[in-house]
C-alpha positions, 0 to 999 in steps of 0.5 A, a space after each residue: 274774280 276776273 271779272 271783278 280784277 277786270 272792272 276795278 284793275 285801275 284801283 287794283 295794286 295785286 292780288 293774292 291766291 291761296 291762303 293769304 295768312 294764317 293764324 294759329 290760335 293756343 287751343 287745339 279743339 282735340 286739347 281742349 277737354 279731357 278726355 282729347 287730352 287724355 286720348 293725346 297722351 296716352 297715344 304718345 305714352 306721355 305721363 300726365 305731369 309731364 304734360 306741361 314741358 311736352 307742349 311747351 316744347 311743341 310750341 317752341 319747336 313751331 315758333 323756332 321752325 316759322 322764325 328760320 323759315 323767316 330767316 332764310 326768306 330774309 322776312 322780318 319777324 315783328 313783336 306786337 305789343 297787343 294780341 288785340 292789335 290788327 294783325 293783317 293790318 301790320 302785315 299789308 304795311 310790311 307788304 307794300 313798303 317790301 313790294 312783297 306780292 306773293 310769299 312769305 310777308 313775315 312773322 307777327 307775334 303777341 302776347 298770349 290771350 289770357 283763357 277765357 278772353 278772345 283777342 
């Protein structure tokens, strides 16, 4: 890698380390079949018809968490209106115009992709 940054350090404007995004997905492999879900609920002593409101509320405790982290980082937190839309596109442009190079670029979301459909 240096030696790539020292041959092409004039056509290079920064560079990341660690994780340079993450996505989180709706299907948790171990959710995903029955009987992972099963395992899942009754290790927690949930009830199957209770099932639905529990991760719900999981999910909106991640996106509440991931938004007051953008919050207190004063990053923005952006509504796309395509989960096929180009997520590290928008997150490069959100980058450059900020002169972000490390940390925290924002938050993206998206419309849910349908089960079945990858976007």
């Amino acid at each position: 890698m240096k030696q790539f940054l020292s041959r092409h350090s004039n056509a290079v404007t920064g560079t990341l380390s660690g994780f340079d995004r993450l996505v989180f997905r709706g299907t948790l492999r171990m959710l995903a079949h029955r009987g992972g879900m099963m395992s899942y609920r009754y290790a927690g002593r949930r009830l199957l018809k209770n099932f639905a409101s529990h991760a719900e509320a999981l999910t909106r405790w991640l996106k509440d968490a991931s938004e007051a982290l953008a919050r207190q980082a004063e990053r923005p937190s952006r509504y796309l209106a395509s989960s096929a839309a180009n997520k590290a596109h928008h997150a490069r442009e959100i980058a450059q115009a900020d002169g972000i190079r490390q940390g925290l670029i924002c938050i993206l979301t998206a419309p849910r992709v349908k089960p079945g459909r990858m976007g």
